[in-house]
C-alpha positions as CSV (number, residue, x, y, z in Angstrom):
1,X,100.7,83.0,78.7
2,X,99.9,80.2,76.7
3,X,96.3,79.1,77.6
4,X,94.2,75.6,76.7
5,X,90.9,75.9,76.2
6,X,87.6,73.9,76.3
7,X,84.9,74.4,74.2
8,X,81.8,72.5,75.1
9,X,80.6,73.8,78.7
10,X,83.8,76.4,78.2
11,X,83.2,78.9,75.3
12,X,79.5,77.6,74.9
13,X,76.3,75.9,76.1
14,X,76.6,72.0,75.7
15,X,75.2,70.8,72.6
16,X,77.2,68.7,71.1
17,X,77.1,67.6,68.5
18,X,75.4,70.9,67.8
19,X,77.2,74.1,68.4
20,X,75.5,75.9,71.8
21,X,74.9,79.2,72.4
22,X,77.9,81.4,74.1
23,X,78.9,81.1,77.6
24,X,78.1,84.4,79.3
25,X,81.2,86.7,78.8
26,X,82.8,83.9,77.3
27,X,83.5,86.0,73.8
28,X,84.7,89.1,75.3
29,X,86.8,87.4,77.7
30,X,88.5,85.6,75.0
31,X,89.1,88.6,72.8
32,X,90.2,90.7,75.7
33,X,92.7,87.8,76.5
34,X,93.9,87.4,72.9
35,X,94.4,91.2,72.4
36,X,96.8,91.2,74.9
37,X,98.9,88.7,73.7
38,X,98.3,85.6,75.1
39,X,98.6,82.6,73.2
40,X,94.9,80.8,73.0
41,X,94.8,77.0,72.3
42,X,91.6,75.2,71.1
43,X,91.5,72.2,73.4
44,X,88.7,69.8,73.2
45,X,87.0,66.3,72.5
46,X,85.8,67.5,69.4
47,X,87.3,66.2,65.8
48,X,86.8,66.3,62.3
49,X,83.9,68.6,60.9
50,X,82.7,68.9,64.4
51,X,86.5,70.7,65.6
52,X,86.0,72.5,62.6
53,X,83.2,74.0,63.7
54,X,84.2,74.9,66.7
55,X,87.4,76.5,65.0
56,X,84.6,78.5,62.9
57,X,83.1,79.7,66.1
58,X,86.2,81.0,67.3
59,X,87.0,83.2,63.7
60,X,83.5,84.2,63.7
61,X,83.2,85.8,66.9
62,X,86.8,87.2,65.9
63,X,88.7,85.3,68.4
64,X,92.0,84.6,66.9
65,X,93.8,81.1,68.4
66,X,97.2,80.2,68.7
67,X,97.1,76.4,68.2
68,X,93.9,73.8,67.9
69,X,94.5,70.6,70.1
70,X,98.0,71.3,70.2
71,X,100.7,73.9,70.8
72,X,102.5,74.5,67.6
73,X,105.6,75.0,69.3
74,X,105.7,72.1,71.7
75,X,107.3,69.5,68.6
76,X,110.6,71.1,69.0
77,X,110.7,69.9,72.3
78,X,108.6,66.7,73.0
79,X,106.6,64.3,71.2
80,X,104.1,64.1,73.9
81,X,100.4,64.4,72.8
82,X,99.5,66.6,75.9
83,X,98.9,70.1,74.4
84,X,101.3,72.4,76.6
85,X,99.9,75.6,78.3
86,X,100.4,77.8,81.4
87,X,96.3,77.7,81.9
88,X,93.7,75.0,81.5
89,X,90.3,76.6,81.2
90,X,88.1,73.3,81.6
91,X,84.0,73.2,83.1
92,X,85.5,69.5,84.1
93,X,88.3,70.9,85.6
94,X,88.9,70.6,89.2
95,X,87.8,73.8,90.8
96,X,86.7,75.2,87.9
97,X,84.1,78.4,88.6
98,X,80.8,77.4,87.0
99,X,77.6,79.6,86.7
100,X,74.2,77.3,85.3
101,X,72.2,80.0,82.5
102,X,69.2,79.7,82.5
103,X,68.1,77.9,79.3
104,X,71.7,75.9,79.2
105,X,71.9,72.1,79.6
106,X,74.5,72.1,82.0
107,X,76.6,74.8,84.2
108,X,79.4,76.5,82.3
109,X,82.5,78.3,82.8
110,X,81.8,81.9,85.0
111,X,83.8,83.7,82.9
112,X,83.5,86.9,84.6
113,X,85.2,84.9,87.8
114,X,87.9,84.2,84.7
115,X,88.1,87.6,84.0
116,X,89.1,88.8,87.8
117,X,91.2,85.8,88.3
118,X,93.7,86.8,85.5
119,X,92.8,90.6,85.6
């Protein structure tokens, strides 16, 4: 699968413009997902030195992504700026599972709920 993913309130705390803390199970969720071959997408508000950032966040905790703010294969076949995926991993998407850390700013993605969902 080709999955889109959030960053802010997704993969970390909210902090913007600051890079947060990680989203329980949010890194081994994403590594376990990449290592079996799906296709992850960096999808987010962020731009500039603050999408490089959060690109940095994804090599450092050794995450590897398919695409950032767009799939690289989607230009063969549409000019549409909507980055296509199977999945949309969102903490603003509708019926998204949030969990609220203690010590975040706002709920995040429950990515052990992630985890069984796709298991």
């Amino acid at each position: 699968m080709i999955i889109a993913i959030d960053f802010d309130g997704t993969c970390v705390d909210h902090q913007y413009p600051y890079v947060g803390e990680p989203a329980p199970g949010a890194v081994e969720t994403l590594r376990a997902l990449a290592s079996r071959g799906h296709g992850l997408i960096l999808w987010t508000m962020r731009s500039g030195k603050f999408l490089d950032e959060a690109m940095h966040w994804f090599a450092d905790h050794g995450i590897p992504l398919y695409g950032a703010q767009a799939n690289p294969t989607q230009g063969e076949w549409t000019t549409s700026p909507k980055c296509y995926a199977n999945i949309y991993i969102d903490d603003a998407g509708f019926g998204a599972p949030l969990i609220f850390p203690a010590g975040f700013a706002r709920p995040c993605i429950d990515w052990a709920r992630v985890k069984e969902v796709l298991a």
